[in-house]
PyMOL commands that place a pseudoatom at each C-alpha (Angstrom):
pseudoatom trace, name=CA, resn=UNK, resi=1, chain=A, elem=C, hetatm=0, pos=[122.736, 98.484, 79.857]
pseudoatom trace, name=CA, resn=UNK, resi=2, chain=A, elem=C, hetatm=0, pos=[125.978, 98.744, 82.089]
pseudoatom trace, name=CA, resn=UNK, resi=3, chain=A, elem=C, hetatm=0, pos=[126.169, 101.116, 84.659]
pseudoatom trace, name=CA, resn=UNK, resi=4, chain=A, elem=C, hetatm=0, pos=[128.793, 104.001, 84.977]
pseudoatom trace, name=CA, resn=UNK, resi=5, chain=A, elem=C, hetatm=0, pos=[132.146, 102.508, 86.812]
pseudoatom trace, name=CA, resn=UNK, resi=6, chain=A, elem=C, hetatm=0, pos=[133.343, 106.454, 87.088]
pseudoatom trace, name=CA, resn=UNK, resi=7, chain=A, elem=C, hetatm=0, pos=[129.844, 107.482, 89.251]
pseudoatom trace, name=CA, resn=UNK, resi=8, chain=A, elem=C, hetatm=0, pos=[130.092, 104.337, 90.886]
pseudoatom trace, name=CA, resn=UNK, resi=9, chain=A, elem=C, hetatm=0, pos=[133.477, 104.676, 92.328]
pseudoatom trace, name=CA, resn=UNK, resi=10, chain=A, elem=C, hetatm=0, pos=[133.100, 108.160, 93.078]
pseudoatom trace, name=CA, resn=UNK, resi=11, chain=A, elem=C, hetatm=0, pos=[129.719, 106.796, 95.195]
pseudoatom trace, name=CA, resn=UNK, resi=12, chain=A, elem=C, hetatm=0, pos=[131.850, 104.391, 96.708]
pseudoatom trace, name=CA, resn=UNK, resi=13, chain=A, elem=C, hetatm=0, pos=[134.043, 106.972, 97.926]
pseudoatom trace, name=CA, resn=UNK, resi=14, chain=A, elem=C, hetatm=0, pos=[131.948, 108.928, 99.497]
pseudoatom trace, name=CA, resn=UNK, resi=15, chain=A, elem=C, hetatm=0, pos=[130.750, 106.309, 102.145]
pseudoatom trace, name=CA, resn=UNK, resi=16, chain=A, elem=C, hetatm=0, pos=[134.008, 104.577, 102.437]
pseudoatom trace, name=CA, resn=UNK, resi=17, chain=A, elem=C, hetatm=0, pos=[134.211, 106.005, 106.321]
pseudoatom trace, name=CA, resn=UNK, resi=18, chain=A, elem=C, hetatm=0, pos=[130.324, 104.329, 106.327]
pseudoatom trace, name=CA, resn=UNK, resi=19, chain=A, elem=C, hetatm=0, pos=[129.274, 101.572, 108.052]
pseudoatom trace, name=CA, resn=UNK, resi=20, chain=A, elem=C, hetatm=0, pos=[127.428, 98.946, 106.845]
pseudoatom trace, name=CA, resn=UNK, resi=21, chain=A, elem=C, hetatm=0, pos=[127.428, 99.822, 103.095]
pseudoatom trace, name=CA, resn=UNK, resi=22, chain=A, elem=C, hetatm=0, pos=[126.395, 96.676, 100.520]
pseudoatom trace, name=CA, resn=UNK, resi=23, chain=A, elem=C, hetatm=0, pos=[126.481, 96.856, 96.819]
pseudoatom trace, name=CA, resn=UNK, resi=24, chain=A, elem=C, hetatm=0, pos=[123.929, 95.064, 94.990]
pseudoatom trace, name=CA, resn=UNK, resi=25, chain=A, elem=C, hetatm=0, pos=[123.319, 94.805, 91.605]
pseudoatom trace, name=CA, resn=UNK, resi=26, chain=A, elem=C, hetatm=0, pos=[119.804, 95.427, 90.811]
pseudoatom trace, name=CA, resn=UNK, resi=27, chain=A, elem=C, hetatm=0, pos=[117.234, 97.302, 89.038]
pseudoatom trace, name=CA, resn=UNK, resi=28, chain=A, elem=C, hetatm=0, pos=[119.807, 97.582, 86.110]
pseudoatom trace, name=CA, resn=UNK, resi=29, chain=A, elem=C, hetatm=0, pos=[122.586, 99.303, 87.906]
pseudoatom trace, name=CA, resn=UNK, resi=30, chain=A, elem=C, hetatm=0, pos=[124.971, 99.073, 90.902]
pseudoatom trace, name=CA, resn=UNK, resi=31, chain=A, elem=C, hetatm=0, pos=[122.375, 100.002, 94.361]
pseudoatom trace, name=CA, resn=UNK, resi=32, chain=A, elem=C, hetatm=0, pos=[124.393, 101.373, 97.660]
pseudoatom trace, name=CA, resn=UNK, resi=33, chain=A, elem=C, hetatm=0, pos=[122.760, 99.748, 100.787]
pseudoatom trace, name=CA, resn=UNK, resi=34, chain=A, elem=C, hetatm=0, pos=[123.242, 101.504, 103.790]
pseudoatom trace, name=CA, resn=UNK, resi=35, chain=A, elem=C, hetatm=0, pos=[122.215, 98.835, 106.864]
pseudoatom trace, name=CA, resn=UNK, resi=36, chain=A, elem=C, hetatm=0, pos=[120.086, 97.029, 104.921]
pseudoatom trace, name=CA, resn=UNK, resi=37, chain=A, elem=C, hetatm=0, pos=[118.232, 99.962, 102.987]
pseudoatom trace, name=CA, resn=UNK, resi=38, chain=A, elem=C, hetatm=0, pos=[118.916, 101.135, 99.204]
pseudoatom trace, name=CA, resn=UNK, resi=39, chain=A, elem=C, hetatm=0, pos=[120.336, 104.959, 99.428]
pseudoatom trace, name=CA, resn=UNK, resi=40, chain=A, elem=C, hetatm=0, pos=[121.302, 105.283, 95.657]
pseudoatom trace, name=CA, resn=UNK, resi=41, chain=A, elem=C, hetatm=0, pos=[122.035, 103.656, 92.248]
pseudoatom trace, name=CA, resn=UNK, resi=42, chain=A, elem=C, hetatm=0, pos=[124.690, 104.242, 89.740]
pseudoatom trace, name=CA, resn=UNK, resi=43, chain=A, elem=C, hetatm=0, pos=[121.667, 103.868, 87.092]
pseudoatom trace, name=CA, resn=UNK, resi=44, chain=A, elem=C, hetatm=0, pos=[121.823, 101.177, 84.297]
pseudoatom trace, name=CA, resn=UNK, resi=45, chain=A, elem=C, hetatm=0, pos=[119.837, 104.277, 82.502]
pseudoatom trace, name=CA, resn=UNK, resi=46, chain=A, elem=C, hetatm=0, pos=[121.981, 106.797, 83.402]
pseudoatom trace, name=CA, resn=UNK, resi=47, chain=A, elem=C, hetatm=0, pos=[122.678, 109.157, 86.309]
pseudoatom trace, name=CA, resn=UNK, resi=48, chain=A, elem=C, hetatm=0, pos=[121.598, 108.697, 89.701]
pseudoatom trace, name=CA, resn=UNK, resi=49, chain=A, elem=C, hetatm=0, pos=[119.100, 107.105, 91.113]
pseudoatom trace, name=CA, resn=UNK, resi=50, chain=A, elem=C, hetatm=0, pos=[118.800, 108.459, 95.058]
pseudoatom trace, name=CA, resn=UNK, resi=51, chain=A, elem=C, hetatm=0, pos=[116.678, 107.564, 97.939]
pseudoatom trace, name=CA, resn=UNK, resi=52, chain=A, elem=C, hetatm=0, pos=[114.443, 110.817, 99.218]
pseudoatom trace, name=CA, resn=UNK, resi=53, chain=A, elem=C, hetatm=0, pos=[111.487, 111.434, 101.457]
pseudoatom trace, name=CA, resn=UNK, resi=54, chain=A, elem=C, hetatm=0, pos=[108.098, 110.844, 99.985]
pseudoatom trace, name=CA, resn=UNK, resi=55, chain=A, elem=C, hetatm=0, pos=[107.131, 114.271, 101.465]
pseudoatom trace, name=CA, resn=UNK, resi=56, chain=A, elem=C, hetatm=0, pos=[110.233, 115.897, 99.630]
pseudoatom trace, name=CA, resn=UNK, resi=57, chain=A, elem=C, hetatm=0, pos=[109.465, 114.711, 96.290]
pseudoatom trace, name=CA, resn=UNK, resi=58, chain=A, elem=C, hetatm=0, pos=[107.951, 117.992, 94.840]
pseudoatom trace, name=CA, resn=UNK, resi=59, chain=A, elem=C, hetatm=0, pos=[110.513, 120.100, 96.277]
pseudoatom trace, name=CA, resn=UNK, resi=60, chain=A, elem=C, hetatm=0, pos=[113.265, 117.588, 95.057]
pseudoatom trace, name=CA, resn=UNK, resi=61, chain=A, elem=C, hetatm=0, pos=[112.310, 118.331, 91.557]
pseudoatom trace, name=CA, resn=UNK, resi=62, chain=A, elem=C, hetatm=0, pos=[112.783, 121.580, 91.578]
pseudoatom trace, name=CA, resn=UNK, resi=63, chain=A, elem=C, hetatm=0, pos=[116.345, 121.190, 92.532]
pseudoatom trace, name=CA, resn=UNK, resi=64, chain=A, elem=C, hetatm=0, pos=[118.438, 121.509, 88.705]
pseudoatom trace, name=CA, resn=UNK, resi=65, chain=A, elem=C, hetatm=0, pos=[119.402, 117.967, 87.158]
pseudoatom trace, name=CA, resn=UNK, resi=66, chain=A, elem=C, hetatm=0, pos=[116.965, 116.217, 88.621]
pseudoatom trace, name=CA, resn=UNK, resi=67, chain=A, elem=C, hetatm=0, pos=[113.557, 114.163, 87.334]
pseudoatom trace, name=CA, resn=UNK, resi=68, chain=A, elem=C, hetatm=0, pos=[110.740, 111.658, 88.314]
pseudoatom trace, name=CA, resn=UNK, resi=69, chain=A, elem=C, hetatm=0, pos=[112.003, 108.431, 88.840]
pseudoatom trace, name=CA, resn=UNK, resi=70, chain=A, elem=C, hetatm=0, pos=[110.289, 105.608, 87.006]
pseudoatom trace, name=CA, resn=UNK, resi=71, chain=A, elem=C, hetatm=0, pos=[109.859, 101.772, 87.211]
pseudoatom trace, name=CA, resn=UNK, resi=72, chain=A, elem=C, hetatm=0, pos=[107.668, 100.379, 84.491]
pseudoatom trace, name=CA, resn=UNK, resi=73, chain=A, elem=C, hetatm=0, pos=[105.365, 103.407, 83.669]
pseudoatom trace, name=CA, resn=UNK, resi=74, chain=A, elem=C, hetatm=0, pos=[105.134, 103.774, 87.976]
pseudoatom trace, name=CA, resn=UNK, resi=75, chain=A, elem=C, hetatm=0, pos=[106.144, 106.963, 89.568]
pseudoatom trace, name=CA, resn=UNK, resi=76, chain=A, elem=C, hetatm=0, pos=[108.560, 106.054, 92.890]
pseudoatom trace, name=CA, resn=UNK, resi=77, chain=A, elem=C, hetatm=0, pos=[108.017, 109.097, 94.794]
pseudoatom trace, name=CA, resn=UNK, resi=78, chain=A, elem=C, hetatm=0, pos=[110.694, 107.868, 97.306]
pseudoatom trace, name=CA, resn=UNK, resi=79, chain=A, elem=C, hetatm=0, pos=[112.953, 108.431, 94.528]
pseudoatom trace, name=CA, resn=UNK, resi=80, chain=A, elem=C, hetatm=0, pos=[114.542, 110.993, 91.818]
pseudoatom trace, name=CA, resn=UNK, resi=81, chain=A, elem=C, hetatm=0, pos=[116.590, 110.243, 88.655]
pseudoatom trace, name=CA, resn=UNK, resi=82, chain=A, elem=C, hetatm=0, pos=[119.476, 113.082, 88.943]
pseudoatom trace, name=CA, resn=UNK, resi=83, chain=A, elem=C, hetatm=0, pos=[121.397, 113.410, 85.598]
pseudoatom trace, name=CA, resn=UNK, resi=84, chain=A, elem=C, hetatm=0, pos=[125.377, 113.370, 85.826]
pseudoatom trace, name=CA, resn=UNK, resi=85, chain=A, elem=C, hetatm=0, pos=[125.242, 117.411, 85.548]
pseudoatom trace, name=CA, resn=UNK, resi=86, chain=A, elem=C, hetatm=0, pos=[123.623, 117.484, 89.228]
pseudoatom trace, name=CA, resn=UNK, resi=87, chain=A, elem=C, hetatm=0, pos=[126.695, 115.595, 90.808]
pseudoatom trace, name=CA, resn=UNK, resi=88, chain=A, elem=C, hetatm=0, pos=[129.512, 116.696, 88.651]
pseudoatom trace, name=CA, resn=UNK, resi=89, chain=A, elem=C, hetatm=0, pos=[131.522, 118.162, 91.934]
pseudoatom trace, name=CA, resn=UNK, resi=90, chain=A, elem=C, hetatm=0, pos=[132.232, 116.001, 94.850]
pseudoatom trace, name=CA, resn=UNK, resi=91, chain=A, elem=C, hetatm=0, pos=[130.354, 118.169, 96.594]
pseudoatom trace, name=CA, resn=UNK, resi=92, chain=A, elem=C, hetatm=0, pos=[127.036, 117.658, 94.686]
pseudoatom trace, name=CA, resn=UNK, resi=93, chain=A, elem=C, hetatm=0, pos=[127.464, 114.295, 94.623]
pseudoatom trace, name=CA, resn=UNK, resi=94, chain=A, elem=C, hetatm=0, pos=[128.151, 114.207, 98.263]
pseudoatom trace, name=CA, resn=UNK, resi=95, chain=A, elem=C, hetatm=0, pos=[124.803, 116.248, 98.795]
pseudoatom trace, name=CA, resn=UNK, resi=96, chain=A, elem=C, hetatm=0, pos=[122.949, 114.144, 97.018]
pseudoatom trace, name=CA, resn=UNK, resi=97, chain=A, elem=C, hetatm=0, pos=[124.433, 110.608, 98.675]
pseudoatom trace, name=CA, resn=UNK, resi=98, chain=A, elem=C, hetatm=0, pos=[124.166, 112.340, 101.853]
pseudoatom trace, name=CA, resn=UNK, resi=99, chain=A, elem=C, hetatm=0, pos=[120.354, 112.719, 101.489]
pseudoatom trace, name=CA, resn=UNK, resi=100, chain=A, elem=C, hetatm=0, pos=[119.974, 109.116, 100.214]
pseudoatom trace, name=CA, resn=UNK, resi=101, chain=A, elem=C, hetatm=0, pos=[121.456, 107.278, 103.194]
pseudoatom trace, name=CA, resn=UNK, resi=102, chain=A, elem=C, hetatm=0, pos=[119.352, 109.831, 105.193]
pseudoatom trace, name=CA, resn=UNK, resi=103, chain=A, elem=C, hetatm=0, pos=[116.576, 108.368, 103.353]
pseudoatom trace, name=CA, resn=UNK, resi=104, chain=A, elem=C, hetatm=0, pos=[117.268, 105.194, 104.283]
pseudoatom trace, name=CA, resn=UNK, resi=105, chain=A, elem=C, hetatm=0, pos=[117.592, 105.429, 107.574]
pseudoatom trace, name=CA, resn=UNK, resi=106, chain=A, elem=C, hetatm=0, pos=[114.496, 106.632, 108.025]
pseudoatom trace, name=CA, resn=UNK, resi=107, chain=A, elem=C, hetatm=0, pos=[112.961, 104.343, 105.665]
pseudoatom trace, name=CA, resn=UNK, resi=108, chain=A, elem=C, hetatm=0, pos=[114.875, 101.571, 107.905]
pseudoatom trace, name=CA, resn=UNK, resi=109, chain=A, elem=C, hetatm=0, pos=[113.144, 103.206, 111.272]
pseudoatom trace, name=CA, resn=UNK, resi=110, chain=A, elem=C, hetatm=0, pos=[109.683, 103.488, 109.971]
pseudoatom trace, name=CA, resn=UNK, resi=111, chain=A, elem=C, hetatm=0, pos=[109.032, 99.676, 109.481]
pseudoatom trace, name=CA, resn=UNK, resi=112, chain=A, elem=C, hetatm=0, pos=[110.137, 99.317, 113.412]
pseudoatom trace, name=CA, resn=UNK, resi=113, chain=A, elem=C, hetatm=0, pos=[107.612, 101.496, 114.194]
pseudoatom trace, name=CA, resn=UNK, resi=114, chain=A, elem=C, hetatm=0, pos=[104.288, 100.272, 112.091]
pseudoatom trace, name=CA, resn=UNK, resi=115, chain=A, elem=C, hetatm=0, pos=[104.950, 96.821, 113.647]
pseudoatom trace, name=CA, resn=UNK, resi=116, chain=A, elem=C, hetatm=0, pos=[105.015, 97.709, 116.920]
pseudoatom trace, name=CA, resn=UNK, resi=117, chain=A, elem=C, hetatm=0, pos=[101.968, 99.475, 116.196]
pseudoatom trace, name=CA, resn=UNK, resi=118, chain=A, elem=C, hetatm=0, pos=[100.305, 96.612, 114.807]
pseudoatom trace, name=CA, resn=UNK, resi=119, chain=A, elem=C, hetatm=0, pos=[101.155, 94.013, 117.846]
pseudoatom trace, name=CA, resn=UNK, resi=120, chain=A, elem=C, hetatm=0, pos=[99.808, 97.049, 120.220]
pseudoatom trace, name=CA, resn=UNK, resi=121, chain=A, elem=C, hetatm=0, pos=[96.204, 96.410, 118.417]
pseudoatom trace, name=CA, resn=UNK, resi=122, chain=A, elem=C, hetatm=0, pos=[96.451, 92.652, 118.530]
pseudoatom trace, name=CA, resn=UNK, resi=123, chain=A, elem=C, hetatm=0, pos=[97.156, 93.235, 122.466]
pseudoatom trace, name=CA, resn=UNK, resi=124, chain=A, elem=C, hetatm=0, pos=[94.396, 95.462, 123.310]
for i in range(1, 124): cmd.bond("trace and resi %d" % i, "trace and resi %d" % (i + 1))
show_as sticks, trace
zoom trace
């Protein structure tokens, strides 16, 4: 299944002024990589497929338009499925791409930090 051009573009748009924005196609849509981590997905299965934090998962799904996101019968608490009701505005879907790359930077950050942590053991 083809992804949405329209949600795409309007994605696109939205971190034009960004730097360091990729598109890749995978996981059966068009993913927006901000510095080397996936913020969101124009979905192959429709909507939008955005980064969050793990500890914001609950609380994301109470927010209208949005569900579990699922690969293969997996939950991926890192991310929701929002339907195209929850970014209909710009400013929805700026919200919501806003909180991906926000994600992903700190997604991006925490790797840094678990290897340094794990060359401090080997040291000691």
């Amino acid at each position: 299944m083809a992804y949405d051009e329209r949600t795409a573009q309007r994605v696109r748009d939205v971190l034009s002024g960004r730097r360091g924005v990729v598109e890749k196609k995978l996981m059966g849509g068009l993913c927006f990589m901000v510095e080397g981590a996936m913020c969101c997905a124009a979905s192959g299965r429709g909507g939008l497929l955005v980064r969050i934090d793990p500890a914001a998962h609950a609380r994301m799904l109470g927010e209208p338009h949005t569900q579990a996101a699922d690969m293969r019968g997996r939950m991926m608490t890192g991310f929701v499925r929002v339907a195209p009701e929850g970014y209909a505005t710009a400013a929805a879907l700026r919200k919501w791409v806003e909180r991906g790359t926000a994600a992903a930077q700190q997604a991006k950050q925490k790797p840094k930090k678990a290897k340094a942590a794990r060359r401090s053991k080997r040291r000691s």
